[in-house]
Backbone as numpy.savetxt, mean C-alpha at the origin, in Angstrom:
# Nx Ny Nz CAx CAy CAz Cx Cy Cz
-30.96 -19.35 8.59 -29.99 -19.95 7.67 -29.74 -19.03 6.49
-31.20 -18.46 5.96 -30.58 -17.34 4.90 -29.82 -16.15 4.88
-30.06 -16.03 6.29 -29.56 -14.69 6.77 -27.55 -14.69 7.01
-27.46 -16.04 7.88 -26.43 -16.73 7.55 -25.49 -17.03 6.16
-26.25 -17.08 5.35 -26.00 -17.42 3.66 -25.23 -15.88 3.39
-26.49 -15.19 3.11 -25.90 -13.24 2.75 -24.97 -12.69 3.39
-24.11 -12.89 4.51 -23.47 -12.57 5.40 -22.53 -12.93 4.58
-21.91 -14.84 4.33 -20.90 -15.45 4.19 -20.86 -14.98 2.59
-22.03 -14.61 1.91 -22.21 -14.47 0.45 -21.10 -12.32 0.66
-21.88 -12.13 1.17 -21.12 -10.69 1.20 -19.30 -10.62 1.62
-19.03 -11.37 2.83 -17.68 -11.72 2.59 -17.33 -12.06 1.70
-17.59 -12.99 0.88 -16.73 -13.52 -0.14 -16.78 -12.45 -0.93
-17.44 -11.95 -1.63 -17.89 -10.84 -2.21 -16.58 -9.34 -1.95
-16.89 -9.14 -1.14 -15.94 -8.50 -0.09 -14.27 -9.22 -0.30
-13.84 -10.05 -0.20 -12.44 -10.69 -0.70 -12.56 -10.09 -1.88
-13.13 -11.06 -2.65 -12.70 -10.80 -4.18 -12.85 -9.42 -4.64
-12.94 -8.77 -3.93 -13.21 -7.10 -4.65 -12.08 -6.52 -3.84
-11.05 -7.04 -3.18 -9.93 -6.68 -2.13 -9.10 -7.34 -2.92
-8.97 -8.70 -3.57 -8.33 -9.55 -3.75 -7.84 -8.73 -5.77
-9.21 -8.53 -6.36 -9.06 -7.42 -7.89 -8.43 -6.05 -7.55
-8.72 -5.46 -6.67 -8.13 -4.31 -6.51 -6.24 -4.48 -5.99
-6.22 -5.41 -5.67 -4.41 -5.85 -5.25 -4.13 -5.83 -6.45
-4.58 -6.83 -7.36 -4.02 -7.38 -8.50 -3.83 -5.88 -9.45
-4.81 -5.18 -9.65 -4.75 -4.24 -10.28 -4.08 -2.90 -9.63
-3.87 -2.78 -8.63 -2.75 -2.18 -8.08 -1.45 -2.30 -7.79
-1.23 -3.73 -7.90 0.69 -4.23 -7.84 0.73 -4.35 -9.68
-0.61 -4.89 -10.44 -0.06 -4.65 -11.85 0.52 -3.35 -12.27
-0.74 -2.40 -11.86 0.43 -0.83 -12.32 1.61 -0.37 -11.70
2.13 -1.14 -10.42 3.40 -0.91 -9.98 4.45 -1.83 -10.88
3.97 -2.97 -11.31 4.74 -3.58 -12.15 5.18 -2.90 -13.51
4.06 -2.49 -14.37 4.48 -1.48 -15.36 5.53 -0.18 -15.25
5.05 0.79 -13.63 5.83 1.63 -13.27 7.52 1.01 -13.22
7.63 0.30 -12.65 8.81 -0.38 -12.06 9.68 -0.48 -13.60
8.89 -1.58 -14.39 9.50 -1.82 -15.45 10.06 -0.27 -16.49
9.13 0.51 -16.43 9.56 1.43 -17.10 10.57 2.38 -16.97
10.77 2.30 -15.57 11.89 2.65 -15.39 13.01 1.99 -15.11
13.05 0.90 -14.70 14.72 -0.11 -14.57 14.36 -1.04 -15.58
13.87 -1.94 -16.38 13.39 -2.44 -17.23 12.67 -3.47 -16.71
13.02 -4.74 -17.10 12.27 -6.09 -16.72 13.10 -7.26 -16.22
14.32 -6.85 -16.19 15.22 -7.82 -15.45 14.94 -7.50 -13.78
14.20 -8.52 -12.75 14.45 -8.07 -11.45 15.75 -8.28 -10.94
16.63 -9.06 -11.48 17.87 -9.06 -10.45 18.54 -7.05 -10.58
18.40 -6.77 -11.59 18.72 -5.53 -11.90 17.85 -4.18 -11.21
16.73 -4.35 -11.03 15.44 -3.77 -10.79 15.29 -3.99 -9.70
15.54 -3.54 -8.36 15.00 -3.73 -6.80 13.40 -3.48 -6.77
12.99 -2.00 -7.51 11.47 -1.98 -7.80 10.68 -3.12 -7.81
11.30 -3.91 -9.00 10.37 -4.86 -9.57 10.35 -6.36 -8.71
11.40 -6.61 -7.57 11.61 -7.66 -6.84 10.72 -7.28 -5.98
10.22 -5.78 -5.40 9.77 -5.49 -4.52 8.19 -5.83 -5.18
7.76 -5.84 -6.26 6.42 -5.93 -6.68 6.03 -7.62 -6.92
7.13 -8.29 -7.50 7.11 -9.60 -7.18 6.65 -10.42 -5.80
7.36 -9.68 -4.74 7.38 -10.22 -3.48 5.64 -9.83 -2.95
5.49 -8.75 -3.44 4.51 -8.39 -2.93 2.88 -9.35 -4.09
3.20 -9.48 -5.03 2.64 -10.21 -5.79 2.24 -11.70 -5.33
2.89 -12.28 -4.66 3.42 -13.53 -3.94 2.36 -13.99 -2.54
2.34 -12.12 -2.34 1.79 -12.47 -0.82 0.44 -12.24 -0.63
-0.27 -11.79 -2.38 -1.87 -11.62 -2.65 -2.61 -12.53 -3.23
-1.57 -13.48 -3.58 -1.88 -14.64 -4.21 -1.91 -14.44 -5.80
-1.26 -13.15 -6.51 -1.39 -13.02 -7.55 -0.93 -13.93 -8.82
-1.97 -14.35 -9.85 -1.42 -15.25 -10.98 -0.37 -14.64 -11.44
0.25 -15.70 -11.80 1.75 -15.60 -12.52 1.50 -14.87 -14.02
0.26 -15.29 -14.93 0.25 -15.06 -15.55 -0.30 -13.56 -15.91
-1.01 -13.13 -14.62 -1.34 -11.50 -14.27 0.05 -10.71 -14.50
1.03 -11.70 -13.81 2.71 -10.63 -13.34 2.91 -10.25 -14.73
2.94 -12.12 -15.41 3.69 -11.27 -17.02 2.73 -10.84 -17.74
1.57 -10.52 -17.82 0.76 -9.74 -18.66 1.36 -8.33 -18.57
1.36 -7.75 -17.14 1.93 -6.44 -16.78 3.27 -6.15 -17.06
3.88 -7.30 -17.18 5.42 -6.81 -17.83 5.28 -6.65 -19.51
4.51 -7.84 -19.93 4.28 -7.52 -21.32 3.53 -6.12 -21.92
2.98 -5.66 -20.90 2.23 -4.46 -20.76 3.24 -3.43 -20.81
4.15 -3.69 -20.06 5.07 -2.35 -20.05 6.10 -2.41 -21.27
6.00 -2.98 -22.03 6.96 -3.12 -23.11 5.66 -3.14 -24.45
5.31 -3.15 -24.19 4.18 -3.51 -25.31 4.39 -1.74 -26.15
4.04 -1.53 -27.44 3.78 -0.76 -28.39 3.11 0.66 -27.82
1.56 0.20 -27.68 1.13 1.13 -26.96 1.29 1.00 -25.48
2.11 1.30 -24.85 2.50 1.61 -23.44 1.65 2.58 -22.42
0.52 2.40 -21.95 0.38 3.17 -20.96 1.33 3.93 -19.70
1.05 5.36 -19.79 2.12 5.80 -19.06 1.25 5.92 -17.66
1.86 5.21 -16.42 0.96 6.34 -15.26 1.76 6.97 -14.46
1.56 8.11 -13.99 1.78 8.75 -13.26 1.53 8.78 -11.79
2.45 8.88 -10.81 2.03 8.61 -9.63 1.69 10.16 -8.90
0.86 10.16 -8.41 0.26 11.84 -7.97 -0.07 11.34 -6.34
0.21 12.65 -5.53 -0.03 12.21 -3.92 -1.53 13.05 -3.90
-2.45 12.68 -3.03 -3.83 14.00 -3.49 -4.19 13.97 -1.87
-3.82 15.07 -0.85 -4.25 15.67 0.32 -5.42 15.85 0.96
-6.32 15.84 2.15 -7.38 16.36 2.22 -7.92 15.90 4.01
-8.82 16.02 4.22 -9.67 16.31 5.65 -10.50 15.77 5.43
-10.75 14.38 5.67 -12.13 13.85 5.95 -13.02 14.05 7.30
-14.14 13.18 7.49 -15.34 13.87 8.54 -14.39 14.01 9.83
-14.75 14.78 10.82 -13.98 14.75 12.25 -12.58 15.42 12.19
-12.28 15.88 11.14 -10.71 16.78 11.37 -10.11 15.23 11.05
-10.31 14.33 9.85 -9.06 12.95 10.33 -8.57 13.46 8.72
-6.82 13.24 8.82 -5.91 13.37 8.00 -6.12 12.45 7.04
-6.08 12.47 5.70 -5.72 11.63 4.31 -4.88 11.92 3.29
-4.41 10.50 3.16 -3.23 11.26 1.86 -3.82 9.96 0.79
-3.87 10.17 -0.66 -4.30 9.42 -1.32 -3.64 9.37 -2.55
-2.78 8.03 -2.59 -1.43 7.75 -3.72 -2.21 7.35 -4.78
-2.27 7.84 -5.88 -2.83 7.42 -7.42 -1.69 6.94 -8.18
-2.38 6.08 -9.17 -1.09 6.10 -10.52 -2.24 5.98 -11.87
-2.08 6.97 -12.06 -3.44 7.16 -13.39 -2.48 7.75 -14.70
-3.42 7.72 -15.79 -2.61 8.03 -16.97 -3.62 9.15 -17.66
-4.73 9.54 -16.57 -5.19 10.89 -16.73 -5.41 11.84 -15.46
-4.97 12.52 -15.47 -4.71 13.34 -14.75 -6.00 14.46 -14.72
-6.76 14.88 -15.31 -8.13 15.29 -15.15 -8.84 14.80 -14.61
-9.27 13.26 -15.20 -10.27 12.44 -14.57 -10.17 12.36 -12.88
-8.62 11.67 -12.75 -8.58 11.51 -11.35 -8.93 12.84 -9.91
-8.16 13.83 -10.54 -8.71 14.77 -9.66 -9.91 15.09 -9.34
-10.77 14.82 -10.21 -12.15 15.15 -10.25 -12.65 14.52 -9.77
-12.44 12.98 -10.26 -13.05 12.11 -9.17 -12.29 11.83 -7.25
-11.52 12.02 -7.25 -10.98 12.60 -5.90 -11.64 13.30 -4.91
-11.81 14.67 -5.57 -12.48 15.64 -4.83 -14.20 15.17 -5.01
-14.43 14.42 -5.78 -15.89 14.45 -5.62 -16.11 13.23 -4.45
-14.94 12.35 -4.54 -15.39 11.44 -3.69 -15.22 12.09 -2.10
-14.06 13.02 -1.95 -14.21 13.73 -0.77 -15.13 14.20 -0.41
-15.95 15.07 -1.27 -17.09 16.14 -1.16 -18.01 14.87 -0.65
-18.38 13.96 -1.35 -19.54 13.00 -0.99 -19.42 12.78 0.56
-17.86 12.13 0.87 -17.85 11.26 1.55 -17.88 12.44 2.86
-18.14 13.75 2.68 -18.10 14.94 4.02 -16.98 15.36 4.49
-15.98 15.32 3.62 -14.40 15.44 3.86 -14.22 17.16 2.78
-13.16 17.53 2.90 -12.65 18.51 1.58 -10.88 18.41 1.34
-11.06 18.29 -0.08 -10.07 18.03 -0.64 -9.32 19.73 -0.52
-7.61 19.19 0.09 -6.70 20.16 0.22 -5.51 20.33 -0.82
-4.52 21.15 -0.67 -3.46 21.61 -1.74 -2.29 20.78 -1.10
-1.50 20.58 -2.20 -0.21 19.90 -1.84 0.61 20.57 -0.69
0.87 19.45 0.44 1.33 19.94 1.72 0.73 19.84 2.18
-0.55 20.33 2.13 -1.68 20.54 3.73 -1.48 19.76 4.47
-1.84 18.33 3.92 -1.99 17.02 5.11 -0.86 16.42 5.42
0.31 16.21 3.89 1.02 15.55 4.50 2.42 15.45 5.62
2.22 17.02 5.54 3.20 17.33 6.79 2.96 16.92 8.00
1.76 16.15 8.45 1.47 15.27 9.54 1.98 13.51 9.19
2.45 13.49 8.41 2.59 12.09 8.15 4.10 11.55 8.10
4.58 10.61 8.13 6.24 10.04 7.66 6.33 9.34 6.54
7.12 9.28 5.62 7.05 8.16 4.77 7.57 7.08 5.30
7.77 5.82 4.70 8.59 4.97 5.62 8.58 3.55 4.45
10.06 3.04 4.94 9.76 1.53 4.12 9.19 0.56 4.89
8.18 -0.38 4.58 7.56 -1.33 5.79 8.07 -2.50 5.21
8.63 -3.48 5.95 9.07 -5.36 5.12 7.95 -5.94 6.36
7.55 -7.06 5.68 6.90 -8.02 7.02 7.50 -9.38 6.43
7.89 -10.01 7.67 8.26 -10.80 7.62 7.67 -12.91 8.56
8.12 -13.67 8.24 7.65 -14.32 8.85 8.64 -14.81 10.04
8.04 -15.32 11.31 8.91 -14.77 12.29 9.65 -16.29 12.68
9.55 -17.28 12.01 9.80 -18.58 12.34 11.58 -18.48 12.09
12.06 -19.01 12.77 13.63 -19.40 12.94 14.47 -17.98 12.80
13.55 -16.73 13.14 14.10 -15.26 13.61 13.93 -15.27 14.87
15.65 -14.43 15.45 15.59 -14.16 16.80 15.65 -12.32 16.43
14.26 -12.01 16.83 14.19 -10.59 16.91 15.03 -9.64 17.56
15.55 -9.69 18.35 16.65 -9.16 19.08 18.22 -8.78 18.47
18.53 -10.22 17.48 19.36 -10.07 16.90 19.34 -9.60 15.30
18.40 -9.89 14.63 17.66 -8.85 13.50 17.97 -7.86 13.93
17.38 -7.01 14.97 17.51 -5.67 15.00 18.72 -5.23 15.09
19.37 -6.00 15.74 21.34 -5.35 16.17 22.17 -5.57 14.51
21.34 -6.42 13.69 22.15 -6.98 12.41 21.71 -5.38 11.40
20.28 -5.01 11.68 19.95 -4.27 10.44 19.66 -2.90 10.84
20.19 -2.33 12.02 20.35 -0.90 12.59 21.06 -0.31 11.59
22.28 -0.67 11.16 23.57 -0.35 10.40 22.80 -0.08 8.66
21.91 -0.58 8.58 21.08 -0.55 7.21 19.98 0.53 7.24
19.66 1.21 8.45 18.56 2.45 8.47 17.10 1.89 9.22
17.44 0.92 9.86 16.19 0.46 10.92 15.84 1.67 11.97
14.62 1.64 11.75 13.88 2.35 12.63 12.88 1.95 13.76
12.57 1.15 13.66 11.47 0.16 14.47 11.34 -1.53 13.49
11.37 -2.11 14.59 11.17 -3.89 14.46 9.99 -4.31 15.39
8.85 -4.53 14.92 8.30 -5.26 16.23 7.09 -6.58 15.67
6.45 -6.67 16.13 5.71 -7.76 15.66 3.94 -7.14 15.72
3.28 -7.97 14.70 2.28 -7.78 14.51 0.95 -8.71 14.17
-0.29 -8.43 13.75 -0.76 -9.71 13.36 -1.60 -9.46 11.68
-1.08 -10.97 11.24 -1.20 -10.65 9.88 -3.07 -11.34 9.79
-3.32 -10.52 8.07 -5.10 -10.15 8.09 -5.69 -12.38 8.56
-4.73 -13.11 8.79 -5.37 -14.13 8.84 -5.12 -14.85 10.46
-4.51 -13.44 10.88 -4.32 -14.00 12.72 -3.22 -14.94 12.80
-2.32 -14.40 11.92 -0.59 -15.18 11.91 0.08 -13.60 13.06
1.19 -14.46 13.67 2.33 -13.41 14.05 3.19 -12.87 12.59
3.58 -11.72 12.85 4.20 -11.50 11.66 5.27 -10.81 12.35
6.90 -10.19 11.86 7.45 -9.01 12.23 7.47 -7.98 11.12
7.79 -6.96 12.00 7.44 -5.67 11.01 8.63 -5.01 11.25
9.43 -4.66 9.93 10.69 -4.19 9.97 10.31 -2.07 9.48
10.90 -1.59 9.87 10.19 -0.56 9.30 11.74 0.75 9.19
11.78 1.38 8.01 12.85 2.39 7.94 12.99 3.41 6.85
13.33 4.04 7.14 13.28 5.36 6.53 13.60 5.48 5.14
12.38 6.27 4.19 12.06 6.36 2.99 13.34 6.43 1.68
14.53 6.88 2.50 15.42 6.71 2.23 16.71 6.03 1.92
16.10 4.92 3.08 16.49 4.02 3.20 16.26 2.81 2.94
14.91 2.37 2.12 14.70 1.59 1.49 15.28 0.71 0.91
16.47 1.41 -0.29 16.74 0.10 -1.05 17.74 -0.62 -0.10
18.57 0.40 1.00 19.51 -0.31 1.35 18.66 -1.29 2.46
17.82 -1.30 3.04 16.98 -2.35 3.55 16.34 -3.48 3.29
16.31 -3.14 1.68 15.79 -4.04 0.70 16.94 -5.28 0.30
18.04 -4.24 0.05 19.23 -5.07 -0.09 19.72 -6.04 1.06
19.53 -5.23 2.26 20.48 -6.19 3.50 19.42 -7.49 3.93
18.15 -7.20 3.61 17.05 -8.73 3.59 17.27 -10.18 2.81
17.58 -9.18 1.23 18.30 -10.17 0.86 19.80 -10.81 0.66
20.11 -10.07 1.25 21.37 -11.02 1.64 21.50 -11.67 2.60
20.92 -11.88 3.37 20.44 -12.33 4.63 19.11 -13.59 4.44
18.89 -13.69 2.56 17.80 -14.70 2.67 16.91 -14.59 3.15
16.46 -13.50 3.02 14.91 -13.36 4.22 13.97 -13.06 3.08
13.32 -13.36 2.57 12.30 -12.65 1.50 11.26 -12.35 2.53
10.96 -10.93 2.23 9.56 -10.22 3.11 8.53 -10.93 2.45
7.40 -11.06 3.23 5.77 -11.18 3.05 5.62 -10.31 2.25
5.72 -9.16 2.41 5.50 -7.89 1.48 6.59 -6.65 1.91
6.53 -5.54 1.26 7.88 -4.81 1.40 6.72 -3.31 0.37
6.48 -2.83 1.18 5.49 -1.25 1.01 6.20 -0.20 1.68
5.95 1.14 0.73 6.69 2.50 1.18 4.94 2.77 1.27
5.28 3.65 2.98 3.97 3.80 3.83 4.12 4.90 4.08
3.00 5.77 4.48 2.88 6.96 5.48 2.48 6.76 6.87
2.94 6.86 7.56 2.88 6.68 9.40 2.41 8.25 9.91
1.31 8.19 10.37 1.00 9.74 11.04 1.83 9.68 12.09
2.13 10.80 12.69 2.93 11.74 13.80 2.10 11.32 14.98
0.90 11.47 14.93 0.13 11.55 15.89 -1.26 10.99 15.53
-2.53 10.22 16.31 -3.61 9.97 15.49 -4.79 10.92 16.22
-5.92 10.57 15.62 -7.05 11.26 16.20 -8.25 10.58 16.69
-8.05 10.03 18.15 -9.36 9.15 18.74 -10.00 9.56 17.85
-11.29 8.60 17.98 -13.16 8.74 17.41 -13.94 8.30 18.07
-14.71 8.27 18.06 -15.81 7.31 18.45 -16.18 6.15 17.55
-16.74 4.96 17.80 -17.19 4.52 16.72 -18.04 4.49 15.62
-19.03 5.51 15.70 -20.01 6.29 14.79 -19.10 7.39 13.89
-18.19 8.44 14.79 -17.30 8.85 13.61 -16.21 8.03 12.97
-15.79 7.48 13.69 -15.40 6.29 12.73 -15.73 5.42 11.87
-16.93 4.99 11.40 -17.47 5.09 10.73 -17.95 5.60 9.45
-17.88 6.65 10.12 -17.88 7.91 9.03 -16.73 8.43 7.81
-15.59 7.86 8.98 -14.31 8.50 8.03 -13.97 6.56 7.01
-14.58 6.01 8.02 -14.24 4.59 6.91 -14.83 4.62 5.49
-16.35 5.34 5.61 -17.22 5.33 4.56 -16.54 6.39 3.29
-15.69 7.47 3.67 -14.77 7.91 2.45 -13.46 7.56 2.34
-12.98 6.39 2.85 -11.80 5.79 2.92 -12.09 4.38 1.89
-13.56 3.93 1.69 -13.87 2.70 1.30 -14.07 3.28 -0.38
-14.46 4.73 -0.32 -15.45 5.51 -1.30 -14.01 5.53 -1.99
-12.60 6.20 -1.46 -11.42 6.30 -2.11 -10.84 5.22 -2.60
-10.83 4.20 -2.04 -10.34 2.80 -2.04 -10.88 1.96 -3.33
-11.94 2.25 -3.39 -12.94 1.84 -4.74 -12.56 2.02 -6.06
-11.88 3.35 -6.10 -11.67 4.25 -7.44 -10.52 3.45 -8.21
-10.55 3.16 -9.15 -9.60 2.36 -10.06 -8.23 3.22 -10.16
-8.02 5.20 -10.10 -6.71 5.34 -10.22 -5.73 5.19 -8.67
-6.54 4.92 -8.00 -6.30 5.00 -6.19 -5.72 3.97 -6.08
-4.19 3.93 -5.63 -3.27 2.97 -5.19 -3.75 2.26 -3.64
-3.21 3.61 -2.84 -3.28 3.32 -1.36 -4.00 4.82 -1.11
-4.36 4.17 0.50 -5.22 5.38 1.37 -4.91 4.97 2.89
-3.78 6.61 2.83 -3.55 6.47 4.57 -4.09 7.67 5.17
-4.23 7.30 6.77 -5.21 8.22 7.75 -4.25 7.99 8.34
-4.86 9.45 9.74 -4.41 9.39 11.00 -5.86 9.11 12.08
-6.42 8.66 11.53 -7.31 8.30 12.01 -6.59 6.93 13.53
-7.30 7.39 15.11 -6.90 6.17 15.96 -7.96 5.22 16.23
């Protein structure tokens, strides 16, 4: 039974340290967003896109407007968004999106978390010329005929539609299109009344790299080590 207990005690544990790190990662997209289109979202596609995504982490309302009040506030933190390259254990690809407002600290801690984690940190380019950018929407798939989605939003920069399963074992669809094409994808959803589950600009590898499950393992343990770090947005692999 105790053993049982620490298990369910470590999940939860495990959420809420998934659940702080969202919050504190869509907050600094909220500041970003605001600082540059302001704080009106009908005006701001950015900031509808951080809303929506706010929505789907369960984030307090009163978290959203702290971060808007944040971005208008006196002393304004500025962050910067930096891409940081590198080779973790087994030859597996990483690209690692920051938004920090020091730019020393983070690198340092970057490469040290690489070095730990048996990886080495590379120069801009190395890695990510294996990767795509991409806009991702998920959507919920109830009273959508997938077939006809796709013929409606080709004309908007669709690249792939297919379905997936969301972290609670829901069907979901996954709209997906080119980095460029974003806002106009963003736009044709909503006009169409569809608000996404969430709506993320992703990196998609070219190609992945089997493992085993012991090196896999391995590359999770500096993926968890990156993931941890407070200026660390997102962390994508080509890991298969």
């Amino acid at each position: 039974m105790g053993r049982i207990f620490e298990v369910r005690k470590s999940s939860m544990f495990a959420r809420w340290d998934k659940m702080a790190k969202n919050f504190t990662r869509i907050g600094k997209e909220i500041v970003i967003a605001v600082k540059a289109a302001g704080p009106d979202p009908n005006s701001n596609a950015a900031l509808r896109r951080c809303f929506q995504n706010a929505r789907s982490v369960g984030m307090p309302k009163d978290r959203v407007e702290a971060a808007i009040k944040r971005a208008q506030g006196k002393e304004l933190v500025n962050y910067d968004e930096i891409l940081y390259e590198g080779y973790g254990p087994h030859g597996v690809a990483i690209l690692v999106e920051t938004a920090t407002d020091n730019h020393v600290r983070t690198v340092a801690n970057v490469k040290s978390h690489f070095n730990k984690g048996h990886g080495v940190m590379g120069n801009s380019g190395s890695v990510s010329f294996q990767f795509k950018k991409v806009g991702t929407f998920k959507l919920k798939p109830e009273g959508l005929n997938a077939d006809d989605l796709e013929l409606e939003l080709i004309d908007y920069g669709l690249e792939e539609l297919g379905e997936s399963t969301g972290e609670n074992g829901e069907e979901i669809l996954v709209v997906r299109c080119g980095f460029t094409d974003f806002g106009n994808m963003q736009k044709a959803l909503e006009e169409k009344n569809l608000t996404p589950i969430s709506a993320e600009l992703e990196w998609i590898p070219a190609t992945t790299i089997p493992l085993t499950d012991e090196q896999a393992e391995d590359v999770s343990k500096l993926i968890d080590r990156l993931e941890q770090d407070e200026d660390v947005q997102k962390v994508f692999h080509n890991m298969g």
